[in-house]
C-alpha positions as CSV (number, residue, x, y, z in Angstrom):
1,X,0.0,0.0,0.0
2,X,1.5,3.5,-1.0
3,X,1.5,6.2,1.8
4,X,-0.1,8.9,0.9
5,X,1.7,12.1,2.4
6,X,0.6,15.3,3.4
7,X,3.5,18.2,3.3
8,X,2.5,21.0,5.9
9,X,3.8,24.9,6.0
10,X,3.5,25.9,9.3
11,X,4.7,29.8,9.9
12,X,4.2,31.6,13.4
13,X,3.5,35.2,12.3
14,X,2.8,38.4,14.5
15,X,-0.9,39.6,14.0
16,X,-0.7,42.9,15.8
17,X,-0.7,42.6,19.7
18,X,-0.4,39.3,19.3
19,X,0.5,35.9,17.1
20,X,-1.0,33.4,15.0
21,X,0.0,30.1,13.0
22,X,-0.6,30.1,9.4
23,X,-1.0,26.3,8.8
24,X,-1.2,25.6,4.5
25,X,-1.3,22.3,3.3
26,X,0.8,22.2,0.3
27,X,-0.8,19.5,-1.6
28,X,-4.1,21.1,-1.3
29,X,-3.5,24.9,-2.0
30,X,-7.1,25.4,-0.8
31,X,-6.2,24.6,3.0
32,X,-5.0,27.9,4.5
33,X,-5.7,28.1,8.1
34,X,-5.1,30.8,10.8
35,X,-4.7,29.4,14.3
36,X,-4.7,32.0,17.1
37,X,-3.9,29.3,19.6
38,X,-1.3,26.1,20.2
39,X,-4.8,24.1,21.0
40,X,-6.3,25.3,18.0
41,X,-3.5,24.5,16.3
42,X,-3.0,20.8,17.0
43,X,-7.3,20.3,16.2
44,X,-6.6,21.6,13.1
45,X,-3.2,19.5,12.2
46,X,-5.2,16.4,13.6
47,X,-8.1,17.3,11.2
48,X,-5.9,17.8,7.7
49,X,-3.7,14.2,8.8
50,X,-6.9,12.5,8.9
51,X,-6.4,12.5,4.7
52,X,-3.3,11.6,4.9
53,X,-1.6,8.2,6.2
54,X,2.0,10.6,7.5
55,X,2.4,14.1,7.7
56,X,5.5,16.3,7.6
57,X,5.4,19.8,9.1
58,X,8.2,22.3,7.7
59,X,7.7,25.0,10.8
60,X,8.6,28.8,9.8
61,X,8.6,32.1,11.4
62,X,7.9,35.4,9.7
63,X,11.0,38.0,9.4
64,X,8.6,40.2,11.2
65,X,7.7,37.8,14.1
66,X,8.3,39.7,17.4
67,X,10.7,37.8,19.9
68,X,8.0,37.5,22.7
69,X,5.7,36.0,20.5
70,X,8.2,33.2,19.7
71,X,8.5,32.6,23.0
72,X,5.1,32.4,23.9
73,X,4.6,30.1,21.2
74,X,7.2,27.9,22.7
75,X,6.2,27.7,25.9
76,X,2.8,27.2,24.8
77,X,3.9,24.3,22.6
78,X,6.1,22.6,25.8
79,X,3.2,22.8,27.5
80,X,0.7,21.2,25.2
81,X,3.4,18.0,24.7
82,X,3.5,17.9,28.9
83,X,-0.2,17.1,28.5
């Protein structure tokens, strides 16, 4: 049986006071999704790899991305794999 795999873009971006990740699934250029949270996030990444048999995300950050919303998005992230 062939594996059918789905190739993820994922890009943390600032979005004003704040962040978001952009998730685009790049073998359907009609899935462009803003997350505004980690938990968010992982619904959606569970939802698009429910077409797929494997994933691979390819994680980016915007030129413009502010330091303190990197971190945040870290530690959010260290948290969410805690749980």
């Amino acid at each position: 049986m062939e594996e059918n795999i789905g190739y993820i873009d994922s890009s943390i971006e600032s979005k004003g006071d704040s962040w978001i990740i952009r998730i685009r699934d790049v073998s359907d250029t009609d899935v462009n999704i803003e997350c505004n949270s980690v938990d968010e996030y992982a619904k959606k990444i569970e939802e698009i790899g429910q077409k797929y048999s494997k994933i691979e995300v390819n994680w980016m950050k915007d030129v413009y991305l502010k330091p303190e919303h990197f971190s945040q998005v870290q530690e959010q992230m260290a948290l969410y794999k805690e749980d």
